[in-house]
Residue, then its C-alpha position, 0 to 999 in steps of 0.5 A: x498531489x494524489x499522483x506525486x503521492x502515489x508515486x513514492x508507492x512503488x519504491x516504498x513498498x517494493x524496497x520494504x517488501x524485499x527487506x521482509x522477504x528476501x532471505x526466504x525468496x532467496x532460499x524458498x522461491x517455490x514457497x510463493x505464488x508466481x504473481x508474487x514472487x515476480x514482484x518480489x524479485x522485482x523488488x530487489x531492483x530497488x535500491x536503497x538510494x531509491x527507498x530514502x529519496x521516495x521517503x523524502x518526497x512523502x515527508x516533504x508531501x504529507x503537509x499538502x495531504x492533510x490539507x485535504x482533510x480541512x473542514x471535514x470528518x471523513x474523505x469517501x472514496x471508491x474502495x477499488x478502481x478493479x472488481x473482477x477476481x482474475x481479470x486485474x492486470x499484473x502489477x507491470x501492465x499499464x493498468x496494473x496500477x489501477x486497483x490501488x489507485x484509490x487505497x496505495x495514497x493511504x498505505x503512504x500516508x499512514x492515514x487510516x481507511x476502511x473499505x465497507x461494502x456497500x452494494x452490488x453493480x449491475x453484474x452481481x459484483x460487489x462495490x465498496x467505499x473507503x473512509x479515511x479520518x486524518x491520523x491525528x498522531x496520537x489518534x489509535x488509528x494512527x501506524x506504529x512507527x516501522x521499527x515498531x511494526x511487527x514485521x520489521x523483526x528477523x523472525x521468519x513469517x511462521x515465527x512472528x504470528 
């Protein structure tokens, strides 16, 4: 399930990323990182077609998702699959999937995680669990809605902080 989930993600975010961003990544390129504006512009591949069908199989999986939470308070998991800053691959490397691995199925679910900083690997490098309760819908840990959510408006980055 963890993988069907994971692979609305993709579709998801890119396509509501290139809503957001698009009128700046179109008149302002240089305003964004070369890691992210290769993204973005990989975003603009998904079309909306893509972005409702991915809608589909999320509504349709949700059910199994919160089947997990049965019979417990909290889920633990790692925070992160990747540590070291600069040696994460790109998001189009066959491991570039790796460092959301264990965050990108709560993006999709709406169900709400906190990663806490929990010690040190044997590098010196920080490690993290992530605890996620079930969003009950009324729950304030619950999203809003994405018409109501902050960035969804016309208002350029700058306008809406």
């Amino acid at each position: 399930m963890l993988t069907e989930i994971a692979g609305t993600f993709d579709d998801i975010l890119l396509w509501e990323a290139w809503q957001v961003h698009r009128d700046q990544v179109e008149s302002h390129s240089g305003r964004y990182g070369p890691e992210t504006l290769r993204l973005l512009r990989a975003a603009s591949a998904v079309d909306e077609d893509s972005y409702q069908a991915a809608l589909r199989r999320r509504t349709g999986l949700l059910p199994s998702a919160a089947q997990v939470y049965q019979g417990i308070d909290v889920l633990i998991t790692p925070g992160r699959a990747l540590y070291r800053a600069g040696n994460n691959p790109a998001s189009g490397h066959p491991r570039g999937g790796l460092e959301g691995l264990f965050t990108a199925v709560f993006n999709v679910t709406g169900d709400p995680a906190l990663v806490l900083p929990c010690g040190w690997d044997a590098d010196g490098l920080p490690i993290g669990i992530q605890l996620s309760p079930l969003a009950a819908p009324t729950s304030p840990c619950s999203p809003p809605p994405l018409s109501r959510r902050p960035w969804r408006s016309t208002a350029t980055p700058a306008e809406a902080r």
